[in-house]
C-alpha positions as CSV (number, residue, x, y, z in Angstrom):
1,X,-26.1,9.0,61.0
2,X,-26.2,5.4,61.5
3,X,-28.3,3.7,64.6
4,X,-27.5,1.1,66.3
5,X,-27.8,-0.7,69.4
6,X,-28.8,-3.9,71.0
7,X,-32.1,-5.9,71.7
8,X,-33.1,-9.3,73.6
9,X,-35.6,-11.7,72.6
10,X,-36.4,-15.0,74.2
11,X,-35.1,-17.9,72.7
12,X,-36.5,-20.7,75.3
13,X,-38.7,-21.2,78.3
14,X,-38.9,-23.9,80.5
15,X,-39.3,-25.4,84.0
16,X,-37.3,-27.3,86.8
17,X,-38.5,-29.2,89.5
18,X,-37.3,-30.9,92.6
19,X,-34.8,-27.7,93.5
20,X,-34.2,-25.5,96.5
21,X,-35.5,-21.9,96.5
22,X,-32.8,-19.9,97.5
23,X,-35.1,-17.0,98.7
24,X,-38.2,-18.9,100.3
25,X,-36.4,-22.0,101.0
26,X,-39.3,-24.3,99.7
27,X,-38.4,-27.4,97.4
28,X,-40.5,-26.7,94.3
29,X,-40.6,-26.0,90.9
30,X,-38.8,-22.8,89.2
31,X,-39.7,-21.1,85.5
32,X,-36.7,-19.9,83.4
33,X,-36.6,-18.2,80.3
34,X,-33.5,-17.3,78.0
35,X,-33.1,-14.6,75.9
36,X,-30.5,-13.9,73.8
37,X,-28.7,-10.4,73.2
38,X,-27.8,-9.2,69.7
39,X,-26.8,-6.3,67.9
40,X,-28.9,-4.5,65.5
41,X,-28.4,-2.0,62.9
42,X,-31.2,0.6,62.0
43,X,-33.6,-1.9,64.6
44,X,-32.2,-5.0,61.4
45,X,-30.9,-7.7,63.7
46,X,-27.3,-8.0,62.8
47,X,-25.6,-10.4,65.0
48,X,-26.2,-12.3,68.5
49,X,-23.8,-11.9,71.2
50,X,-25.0,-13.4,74.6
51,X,-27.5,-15.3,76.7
52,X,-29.1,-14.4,79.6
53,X,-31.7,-16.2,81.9
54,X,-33.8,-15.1,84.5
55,X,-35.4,-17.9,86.8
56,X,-38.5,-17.4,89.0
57,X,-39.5,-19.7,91.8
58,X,-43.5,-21.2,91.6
59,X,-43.6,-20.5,95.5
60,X,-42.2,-17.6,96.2
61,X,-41.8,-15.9,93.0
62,X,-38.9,-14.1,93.6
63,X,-37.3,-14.0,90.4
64,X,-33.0,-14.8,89.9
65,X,-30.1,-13.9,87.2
66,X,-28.4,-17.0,87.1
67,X,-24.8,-15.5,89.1
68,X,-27.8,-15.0,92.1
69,X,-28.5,-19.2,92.3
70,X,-26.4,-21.8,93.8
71,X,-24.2,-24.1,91.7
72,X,-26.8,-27.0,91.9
73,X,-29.8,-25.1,90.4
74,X,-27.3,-23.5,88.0
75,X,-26.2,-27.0,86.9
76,X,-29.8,-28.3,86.6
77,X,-30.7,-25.2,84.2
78,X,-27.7,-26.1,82.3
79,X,-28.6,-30.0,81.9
80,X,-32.2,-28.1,80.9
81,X,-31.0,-26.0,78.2
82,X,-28.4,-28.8,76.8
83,X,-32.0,-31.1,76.4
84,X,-33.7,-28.4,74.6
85,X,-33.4,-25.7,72.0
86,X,-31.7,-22.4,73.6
87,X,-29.7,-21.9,70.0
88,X,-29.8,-18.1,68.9
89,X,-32.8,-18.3,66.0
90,X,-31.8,-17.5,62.3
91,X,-33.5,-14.1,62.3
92,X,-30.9,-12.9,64.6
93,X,-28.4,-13.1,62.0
94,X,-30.0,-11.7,59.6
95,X,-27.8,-8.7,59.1
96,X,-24.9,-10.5,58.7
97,X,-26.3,-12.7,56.1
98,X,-27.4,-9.3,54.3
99,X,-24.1,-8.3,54.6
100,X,-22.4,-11.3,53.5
101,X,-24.5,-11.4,50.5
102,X,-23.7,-8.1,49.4
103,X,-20.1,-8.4,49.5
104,X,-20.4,-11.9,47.3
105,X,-22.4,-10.0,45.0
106,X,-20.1,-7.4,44.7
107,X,-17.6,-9.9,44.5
108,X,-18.9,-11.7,41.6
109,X,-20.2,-8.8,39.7
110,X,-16.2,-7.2,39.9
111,X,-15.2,-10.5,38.6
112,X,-17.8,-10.1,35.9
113,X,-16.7,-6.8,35.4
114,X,-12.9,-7.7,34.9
115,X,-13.8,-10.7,31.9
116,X,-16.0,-8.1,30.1
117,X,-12.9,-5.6,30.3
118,X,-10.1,-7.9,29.3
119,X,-12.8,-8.5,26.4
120,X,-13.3,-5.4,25.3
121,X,-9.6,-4.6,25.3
122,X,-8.8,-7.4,23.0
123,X,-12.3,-6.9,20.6
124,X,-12.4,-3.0,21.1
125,X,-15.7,-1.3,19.6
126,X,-16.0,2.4,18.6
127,X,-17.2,4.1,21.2
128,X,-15.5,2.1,24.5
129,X,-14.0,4.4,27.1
130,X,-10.6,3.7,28.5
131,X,-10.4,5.7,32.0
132,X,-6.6,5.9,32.7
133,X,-4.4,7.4,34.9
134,X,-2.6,10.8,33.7
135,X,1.4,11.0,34.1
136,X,0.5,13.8,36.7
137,X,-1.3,11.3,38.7
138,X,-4.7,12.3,37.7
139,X,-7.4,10.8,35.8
140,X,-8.9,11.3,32.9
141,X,-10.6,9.1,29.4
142,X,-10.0,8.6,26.5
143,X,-12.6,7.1,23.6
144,X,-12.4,4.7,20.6
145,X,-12.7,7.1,17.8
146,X,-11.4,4.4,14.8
147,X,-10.2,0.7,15.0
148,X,-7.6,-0.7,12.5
149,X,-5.9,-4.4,12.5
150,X,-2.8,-3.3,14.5
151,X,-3.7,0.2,15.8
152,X,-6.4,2.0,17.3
153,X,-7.4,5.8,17.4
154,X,-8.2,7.5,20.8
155,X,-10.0,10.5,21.3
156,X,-8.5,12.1,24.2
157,X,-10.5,13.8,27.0
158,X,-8.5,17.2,27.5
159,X,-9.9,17.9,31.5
160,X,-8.3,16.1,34.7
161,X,-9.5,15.5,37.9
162,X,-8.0,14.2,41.3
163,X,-10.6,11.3,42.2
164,X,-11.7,8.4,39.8
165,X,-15.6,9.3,40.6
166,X,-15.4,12.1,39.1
167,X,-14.5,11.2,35.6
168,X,-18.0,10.9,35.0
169,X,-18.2,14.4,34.9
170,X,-15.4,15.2,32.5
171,X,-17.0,12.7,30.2
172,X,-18.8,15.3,27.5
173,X,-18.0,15.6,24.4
174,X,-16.7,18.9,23.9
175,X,-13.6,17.7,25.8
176,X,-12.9,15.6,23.3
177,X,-11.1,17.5,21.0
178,X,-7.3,15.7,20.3
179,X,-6.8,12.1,18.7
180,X,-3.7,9.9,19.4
181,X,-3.0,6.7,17.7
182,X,-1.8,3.4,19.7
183,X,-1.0,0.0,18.9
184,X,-3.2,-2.9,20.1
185,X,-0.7,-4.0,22.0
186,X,0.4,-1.0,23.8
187,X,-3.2,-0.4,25.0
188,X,-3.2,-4.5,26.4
189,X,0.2,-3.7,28.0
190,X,-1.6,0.0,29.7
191,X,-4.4,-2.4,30.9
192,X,-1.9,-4.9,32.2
193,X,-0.2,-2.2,34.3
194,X,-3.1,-0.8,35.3
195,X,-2.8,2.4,33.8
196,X,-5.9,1.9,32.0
197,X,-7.8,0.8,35.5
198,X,-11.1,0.6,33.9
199,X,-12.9,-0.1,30.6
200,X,-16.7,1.2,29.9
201,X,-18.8,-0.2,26.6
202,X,-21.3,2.4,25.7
């Protein structure tokens, strides 16, 4: 179960003078504060989505959402919040930036991944796993049992299964029983198509 939901924090106070009270009709001063909406995800802020103010006059002190003031105060509040820092504070994107970070790691770390495979299909090493996919449209893996200049010996995994994850648990050696020979360039070509989709060094 995943929980969500959404907070508000405020993000600026300040004052206004010289206005109209809508409510007690006095001119005087009113206090605003802004606070700014986001979205969190297991109570980590993820994202901001809106502002909100609440105004209060110093007479009366009837408090306002800002569609409950005239255009005048509403105006003033605005010239108010342009002057001083009502931006949404870094915290509140602090899911996101976990997020994003993630996803570049995982990025870079499948980038990694694919130069260390492309190596170890041109230097091969006793004992690499090739996990393919079977002409049933399976998968299974097979493993570097000896490496010549042209050719290379496989020991072939004799189980199957219907999802990559579970090669893993196919991977014991008793399943290991029969031993095909390839050339080295035949395995680069079933790495180039894909049909060998992954490449594990023990």
């Amino acid at each position: 179960m995943i929980f969500y939901g959404t907070n508000a924090k405020s993000i600026k106070n300040g004052k206004i003078i010289n206005v109209q009270c809508p409510n007690c009709e006095q001119n005087t001063s009113m206090t605003y504060s802004v606070f700014g909406k986001y979205a969190h995800i297991y109570w980590i802020p993820f994202i901001p989505y809106k502002k909100v103010s609440i105004t209060e006059c110093d007479s009366c002190k009837r408090t306002f959402e800002s569609g409950e003031l005239p255009q005048n105060i509403v105006n003033k509040l605005n010239q108010d919040f342009e002057r001083g820092n009502s931006k949404y504070p870094i915290w509140m994107y602090s899911g996101a930036s976990i997020l994003a970070g993630v996803l570049l790691f995982t990025f870079f770390m499948n980038m990694k991944n694919k130069e260390d495979e492309e190596i170890y299909i041109k230097e091969p090493k006793i004992g690499d796993l090739y996990h393919y996919k079977t002409e049933s449209g399976n998968y299974s893996i097979m493993k570097v049992h000896k490496i010549s200049k042209d050719s290379i010996l496989l020991l072939v995994n004799e189980m199957e299964t219907n999802l990559m994850s579970g090669v893993k648990e196919i991977n014991l050696k008793k399943h290991f029983k029969e031993v095909y020979g390839f050339s080295r360039k035949e395995i680069e070509d079933l790495y180039k198509e894909q049909n060998i989709y992954e490449v594990n060094r023990e």
